[in-house]
N, C-alpha and C positions, 0 to 999 in steps of 0.2 A: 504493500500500500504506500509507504514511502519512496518508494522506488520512482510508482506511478506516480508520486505527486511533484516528486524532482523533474521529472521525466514532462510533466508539464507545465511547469514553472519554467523550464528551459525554453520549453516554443513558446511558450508567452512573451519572453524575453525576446528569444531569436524574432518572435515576429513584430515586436515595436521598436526591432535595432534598425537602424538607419542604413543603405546599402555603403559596403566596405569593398577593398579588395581581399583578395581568398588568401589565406596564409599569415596574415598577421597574429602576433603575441597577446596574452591579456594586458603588457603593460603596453602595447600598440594600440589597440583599441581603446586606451584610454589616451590617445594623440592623436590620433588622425581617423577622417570618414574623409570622403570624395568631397565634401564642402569646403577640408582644411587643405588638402595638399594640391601642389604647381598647377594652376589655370593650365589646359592643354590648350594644343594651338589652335583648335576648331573652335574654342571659346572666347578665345582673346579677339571679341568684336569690337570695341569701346574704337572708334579713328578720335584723331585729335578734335574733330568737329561734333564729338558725341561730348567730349570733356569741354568743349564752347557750350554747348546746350546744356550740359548736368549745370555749369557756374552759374548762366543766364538765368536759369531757374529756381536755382538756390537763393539767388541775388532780390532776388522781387518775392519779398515775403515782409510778414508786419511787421519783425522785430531788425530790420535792417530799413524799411519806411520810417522809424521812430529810432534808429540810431542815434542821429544830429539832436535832436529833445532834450536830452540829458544834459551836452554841452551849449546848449546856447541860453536854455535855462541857468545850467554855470557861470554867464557871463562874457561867453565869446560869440563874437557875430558869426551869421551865417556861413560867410566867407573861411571864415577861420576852421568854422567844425568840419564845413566842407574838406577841407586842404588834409585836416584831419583824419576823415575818414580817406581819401586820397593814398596819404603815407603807412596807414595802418594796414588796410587793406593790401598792400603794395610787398609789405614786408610778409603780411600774412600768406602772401603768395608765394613767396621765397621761400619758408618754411615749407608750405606744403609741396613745394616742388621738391624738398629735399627729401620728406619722409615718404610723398609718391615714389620716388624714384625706386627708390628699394621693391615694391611692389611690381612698378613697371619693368624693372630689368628681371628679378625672380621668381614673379606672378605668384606673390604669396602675400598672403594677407596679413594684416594689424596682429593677430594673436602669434603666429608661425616668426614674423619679426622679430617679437622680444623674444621670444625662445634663445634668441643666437646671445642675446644680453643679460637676460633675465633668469634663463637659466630654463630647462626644460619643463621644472615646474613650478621653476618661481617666478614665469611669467604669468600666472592666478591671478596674484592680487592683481597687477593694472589688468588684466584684461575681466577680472569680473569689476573693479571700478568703474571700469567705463562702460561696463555691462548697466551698472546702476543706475549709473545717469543718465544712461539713455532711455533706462524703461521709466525713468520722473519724469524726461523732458518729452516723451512721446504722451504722457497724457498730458502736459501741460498746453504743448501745441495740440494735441487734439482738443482741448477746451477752446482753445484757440479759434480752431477751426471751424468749432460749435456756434460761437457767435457769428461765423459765415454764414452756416444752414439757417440760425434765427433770421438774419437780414435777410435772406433768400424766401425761406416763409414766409417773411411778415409783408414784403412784396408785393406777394399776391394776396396774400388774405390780413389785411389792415387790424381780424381780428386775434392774429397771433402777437399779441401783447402781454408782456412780464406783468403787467402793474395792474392788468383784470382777470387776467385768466390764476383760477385758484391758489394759491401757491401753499404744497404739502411740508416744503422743508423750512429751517428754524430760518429766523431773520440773519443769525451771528453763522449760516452755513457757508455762504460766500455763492450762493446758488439760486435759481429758482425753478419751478417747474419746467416753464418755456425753453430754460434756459440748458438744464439737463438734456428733454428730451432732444435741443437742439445739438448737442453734445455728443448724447450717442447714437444719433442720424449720421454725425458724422464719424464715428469709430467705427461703426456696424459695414458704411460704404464705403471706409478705406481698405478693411478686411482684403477686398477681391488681390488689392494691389502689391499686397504679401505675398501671393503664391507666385507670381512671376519669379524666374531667376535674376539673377544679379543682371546676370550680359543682355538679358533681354529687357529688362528694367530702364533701356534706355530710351526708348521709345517714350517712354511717360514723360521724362526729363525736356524731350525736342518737342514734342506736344506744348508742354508748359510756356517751353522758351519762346513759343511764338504768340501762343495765345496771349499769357499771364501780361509780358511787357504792352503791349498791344493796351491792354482793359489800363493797365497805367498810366501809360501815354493818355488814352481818352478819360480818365477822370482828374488827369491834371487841368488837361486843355476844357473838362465840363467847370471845375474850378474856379479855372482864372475868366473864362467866360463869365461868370455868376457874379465875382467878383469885380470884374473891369479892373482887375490887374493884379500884381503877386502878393500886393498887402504889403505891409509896414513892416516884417520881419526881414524881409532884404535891406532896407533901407534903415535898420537898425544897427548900430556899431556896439563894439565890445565894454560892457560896463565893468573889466576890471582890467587893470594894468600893470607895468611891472612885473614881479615875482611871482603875483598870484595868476598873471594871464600866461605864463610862463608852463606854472604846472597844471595849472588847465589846458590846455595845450596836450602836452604830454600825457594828461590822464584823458583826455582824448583819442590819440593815437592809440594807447593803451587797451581802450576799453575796447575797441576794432578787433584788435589782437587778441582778447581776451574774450569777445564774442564768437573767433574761430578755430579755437581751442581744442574743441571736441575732432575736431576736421583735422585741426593739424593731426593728430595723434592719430588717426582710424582710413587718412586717406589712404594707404596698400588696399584697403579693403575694396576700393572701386579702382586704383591706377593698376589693380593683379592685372585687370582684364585688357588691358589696353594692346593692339597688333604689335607696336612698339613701343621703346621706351620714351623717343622723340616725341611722342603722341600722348605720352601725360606732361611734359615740360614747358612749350612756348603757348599753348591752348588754356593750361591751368596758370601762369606765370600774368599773360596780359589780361586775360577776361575778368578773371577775381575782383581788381581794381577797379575796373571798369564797369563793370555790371555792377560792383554793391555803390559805385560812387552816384550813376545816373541814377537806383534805388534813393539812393539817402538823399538827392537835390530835388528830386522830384515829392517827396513827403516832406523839405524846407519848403516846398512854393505852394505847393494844397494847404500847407498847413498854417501856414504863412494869410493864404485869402482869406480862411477862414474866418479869420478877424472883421473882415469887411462883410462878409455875410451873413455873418452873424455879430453887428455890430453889441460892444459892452461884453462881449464875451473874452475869454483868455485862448490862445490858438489851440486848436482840437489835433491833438499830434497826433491822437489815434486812429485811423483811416475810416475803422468800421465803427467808430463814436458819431463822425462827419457824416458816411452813408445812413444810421440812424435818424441823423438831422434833417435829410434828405427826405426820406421818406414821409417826416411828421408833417415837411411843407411844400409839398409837391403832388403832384397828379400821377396817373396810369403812367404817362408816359415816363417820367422822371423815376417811376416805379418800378419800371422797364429796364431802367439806365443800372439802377442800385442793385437788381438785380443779377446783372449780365457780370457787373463788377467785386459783385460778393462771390460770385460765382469762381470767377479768377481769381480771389482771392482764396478761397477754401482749395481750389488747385495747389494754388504755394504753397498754403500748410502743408496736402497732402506730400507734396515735390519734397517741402523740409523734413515731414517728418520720417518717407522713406530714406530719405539720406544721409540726413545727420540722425538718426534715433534706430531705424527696423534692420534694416541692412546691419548697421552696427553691432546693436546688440544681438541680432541672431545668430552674425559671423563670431563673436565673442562667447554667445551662451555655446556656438557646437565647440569652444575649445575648451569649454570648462567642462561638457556632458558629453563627446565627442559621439558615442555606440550609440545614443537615443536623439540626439538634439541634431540637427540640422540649421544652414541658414533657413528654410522655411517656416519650421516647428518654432527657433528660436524668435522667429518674427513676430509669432502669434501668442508666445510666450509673452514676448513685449507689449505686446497689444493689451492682452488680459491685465497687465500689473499696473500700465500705464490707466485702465477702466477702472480697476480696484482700488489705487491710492486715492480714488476723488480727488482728482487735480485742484478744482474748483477751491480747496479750504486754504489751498498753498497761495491763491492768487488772492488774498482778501487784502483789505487796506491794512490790518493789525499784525495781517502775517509778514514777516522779514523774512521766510523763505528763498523767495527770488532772489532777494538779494546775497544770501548765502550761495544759493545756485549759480548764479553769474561770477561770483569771485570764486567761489570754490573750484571753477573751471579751469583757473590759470594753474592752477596746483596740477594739471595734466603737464605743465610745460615742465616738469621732470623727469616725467617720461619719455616725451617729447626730446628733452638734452642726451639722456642716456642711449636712448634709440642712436640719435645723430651722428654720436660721441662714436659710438659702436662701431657705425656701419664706415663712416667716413676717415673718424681718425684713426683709430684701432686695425682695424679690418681689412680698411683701406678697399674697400668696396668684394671683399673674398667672403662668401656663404660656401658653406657645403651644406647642400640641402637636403642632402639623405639622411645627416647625420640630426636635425631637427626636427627628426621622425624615430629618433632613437632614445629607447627610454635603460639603455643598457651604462651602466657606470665608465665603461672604455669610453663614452660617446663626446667630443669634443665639447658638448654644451651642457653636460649634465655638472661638470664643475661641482659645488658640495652636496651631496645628496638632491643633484636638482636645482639647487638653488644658488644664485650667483650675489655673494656678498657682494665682492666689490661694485655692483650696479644698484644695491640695495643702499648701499654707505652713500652714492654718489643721487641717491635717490631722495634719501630722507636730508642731504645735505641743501636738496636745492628748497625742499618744505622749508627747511628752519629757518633760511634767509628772508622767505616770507610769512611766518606765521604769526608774528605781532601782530605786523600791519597788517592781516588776514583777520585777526579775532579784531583788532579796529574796527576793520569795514565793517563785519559784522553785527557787532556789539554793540559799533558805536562809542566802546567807553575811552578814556583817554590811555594811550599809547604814547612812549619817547616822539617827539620828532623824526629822529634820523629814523625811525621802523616805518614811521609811514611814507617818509622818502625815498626809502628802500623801495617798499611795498607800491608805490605810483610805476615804481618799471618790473611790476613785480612777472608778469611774462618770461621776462628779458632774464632780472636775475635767477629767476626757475631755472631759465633753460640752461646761461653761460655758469653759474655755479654749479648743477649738474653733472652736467657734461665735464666741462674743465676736470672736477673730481672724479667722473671713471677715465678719464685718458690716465689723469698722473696715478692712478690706482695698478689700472692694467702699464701701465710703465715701469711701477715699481715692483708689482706681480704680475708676469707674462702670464697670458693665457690662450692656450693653443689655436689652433685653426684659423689665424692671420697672415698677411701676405706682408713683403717687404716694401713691395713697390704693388701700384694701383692695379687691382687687377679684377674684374665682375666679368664671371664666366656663366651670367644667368642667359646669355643670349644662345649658349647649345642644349639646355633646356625642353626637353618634347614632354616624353610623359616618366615619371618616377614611379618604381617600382618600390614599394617599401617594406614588401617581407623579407625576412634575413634570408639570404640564401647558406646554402650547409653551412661552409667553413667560416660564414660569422655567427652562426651559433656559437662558437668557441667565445670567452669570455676570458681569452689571454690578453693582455697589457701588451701595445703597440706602440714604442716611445713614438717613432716616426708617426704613426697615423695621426695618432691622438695628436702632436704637436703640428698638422700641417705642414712636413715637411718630407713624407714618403717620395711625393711626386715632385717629378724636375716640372719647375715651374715653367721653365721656355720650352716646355714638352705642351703640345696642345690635346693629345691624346686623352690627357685626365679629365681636360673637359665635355666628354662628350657624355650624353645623356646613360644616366644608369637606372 
């Protein structure tokens, strides 16, 4: 009787594991399923003009509409948050060309990355990190989003109103009926956009980029029509100077940088798929800038007339606050308009939340559950958690959430350094990629039980540099000076404290499987075979393998696909 009941607890198993290849170990199937390991080359669809369209689309969403808000609010004019967002955006591109590139040349993803740094299993913690913050930030923008499907209802029917229709939940909820089910109309009909795979996911993306800019473009120019011209905010100059317009400035730039955090850190996850490596670099290097700059001038100038059309009022920085407004004083047809444009906005969310949040965390959840989790399953995973937390109580005016959430992001840029640190200076651009499919102790990356101090040392070293000025931000409470000085380039010192400390770490403790001179031989890459064949069964101590020096490097043989 026990026999039989092991006997089908196995096929229970066997039959909600995830498809593998044949021949792998149990501590293999805890590394790799067909989700984690090298994009083969039938998959690598992503041309450089599909990573123009993923930026495009990314770029024209509400929390980059309402970037500039914050600083001109702060006291710098238009002009100035403009230039801001400009530089930040700029740099933030630079970064992710550097952590795509790893993906584009090895076609392996954010989780299989750290491995090489992190250590075989001590790349966990950051990648269920970033597991986490994606399944918050997928129901936060899916609330988000909800208040698109409201606009979009109330459009048509005048009598889908928050402030008559019954409302079941507490006043102190952050919620209201309308306002839910608007909520999860929209979680329910992003659902379908989960099942697609990653390489074909892009088609959603080119979609967007034509439509979403488009409905932008025409609610600027509905706008400035309404208003007979951009309003008093362009023509308004900066109310501080000196020192303080100085680090407004800089915490401007900053804050850019610190809004694309998640992105730096998780881009392999989209540049795996790219034909070539050229094809995540000059595509994701110019568009980034450009797209989130025309986003953020274009929500200065709507937000800006605002003022004129709704004289005595404060500018409505919020896009879908404006189209609410619209509606209360307007006809069919103007009803038509709010519409069409709620419409393309609930697109963005969905375009954001697949790409910074589902993708993400699904790629992340199958490396933490490899045998059962998939990008698909992990997507849906993310779905359900981002339903569950009730995003809505994090977005209230009492709650400080968000703002923990937004700072808390730049604490990825240690990761971020580590990564960089690894691949560029250390590495000097050399993976062995079989060997981060290896969970056996000879394996170049398994380092101590798994776990890679010296990236852990240079990990917690870049937290410390900012976590005064981090419990500031948060807190609010009083902090030294010089910590929140620190903390205004806190991206910056994440990343260069980091970093710097795993270079001099692996400098003064070498660690194997490094080249001397530059050398990424992810371009003879087809497909990876990752069961042991016989003679590495053996579990003998290989100085030359394990130290990357078996093979003559001006030998190109070693590079060819295993």
């Amino acid at each position: 009787m026990e026999r039989l009941h092991d006997s089908k607890l196995t096929a229970w198993v066997d039959k909600v594991a995830v498809d593998n290849e044949e021949g792998l170990t149990t501590a293999q199937l805890m590394l790799t399923n067909n989700d984690l390991k090298p994009v083969e080359p039938e998959r690598r669809q992503w041309g450089a003009w599909n990573f123009v369209g993923f930026w495009i689309a990314d770029s024209f969403n509400i929390n980059t509409w309402m970037i500039s808000s914050s600083m001109i609010v702060n006291g710098l004019s238009w002009w100035q948050s403009w230039i801001c967002v400009w530089v930040g955006y700029a740099i933030a591109g630079c970064f992710i060309c550097m952590t795509g590139r790893i993906g584009a040349v090895y076609h392996i993803g954010f989780p299989i990355v750290n491995r090489s740094s992190f250590g075989i299993w001590g790349c966990l913690w950051p990648v269920f990190n970033r597991a986490a913050m994606a399944c918050i930030w997928y129901g936060v923008q899916s609330y988000i989003g909800g208040h698109c499907v409201y606009l979009m209802i109330r459009s048509i029917w005048l009598s889908w109103d928050r402030n008559t229709i019954p409302n079941t939940f507490s006043a102190d909820s952050g919620t209201t009926t309308a306002d839910y089910v608007s909520f999860f109309l929209f979680w329910l009909l992003s659902l379908p956009a989960i099942w697609f795979p990653v390489h074909k996911v892009r088609h959603l993306f080119t979609v967007k980029a034509y439509f979403v800019p488009c409905a932008g473009v025409a609610y600027l120019i509905w706008a400035l029509v309404r208003a007979g011209g951009p309003g008093p905010i362009v023509r308004q100059g900066a109310t501080i100077e000196g020192s303080d317009l100085a680090w407004q400035f800089i915490k401007g730039i900053m804050s850019s940088i610190a809004n694309f955090a998640t992105l730096i850190v998780n881009d392999p996850d989209f540049s795996r798929f790219a034909g070539k490596p050229r094809d995540a670099l000059w595509s994701q290097l110019f568009t980034i800038p450009i797209g989130f700059a025309v986003t953020s001038l274009i929500g200065i100038l709507v937000s800006s007339s605002s003022v004129i059309i709704y004289p005595g009022s404060e500018p409505i920085w919020d896009p879908l606050d404006l189209l609410e407004r619209f509606i209360d004083d307007g006809g069919s047809g103007q009803r038509f308009g709010v519409f069409v444009i709620a419409l393309a906005f609930a697109l963005a969310q969905l375009g954001t939340n697949i790409a910074a949040n589902s993708v993400s965390a699904g790629t992340d959840m199958t490396a933490l559950l490899p045998r059962f989790i998939n990008i698909r399953r992990g997507g849906y995973v993310c779905a359900a958690v981002g339903l569950a937390m009730c995003p809505y109580t994090l977005l209230t005016s009492a709650n400080q959430f968000t703002t923990y959430l937004s700072s808390y992001s730049v604490f990825l840029s240690s990761i971020a350094g580590v990564m960089c640190s690894d691949y560029y200076l250390v590495r000097k651009g050399y993976l062995e990629i079989r060997e981060l499919y290896d969970a056996r102790k000879t394996g170049p990356y398994y380092f101590t039980f798994g776990f890679h101090w010296r990236a852990y040392a240079a990990y917690i070293s870049g937290i410390l540099i900012n976590v005064v000025g981090f419990a500031g931000a948060v807190n609010g409470g009083n902090v030294p000076i010089g910590a929140t000085y620190i903390y205004n380039f806190n991206f910056f010192c994440g990343f260069i404290i980091s970093a710097g400390m795993y270079w001099a770490l692996c400098k003064l403790f070498p660690i194997p499987a490094c080249s001397d001179t530059w050398m990424e031989v992810g371009d003879q890459i087809e497909e990876v075979r990752l069961a042991y064949d016989q003679s590495s069964q053996q579990e003998e101590f290989d100085e030359e393998a394990i130290l990357g020096t078996k093979y003559d490097k001006n030998d190109k043989d070693h590079r060819k696909p295993v």
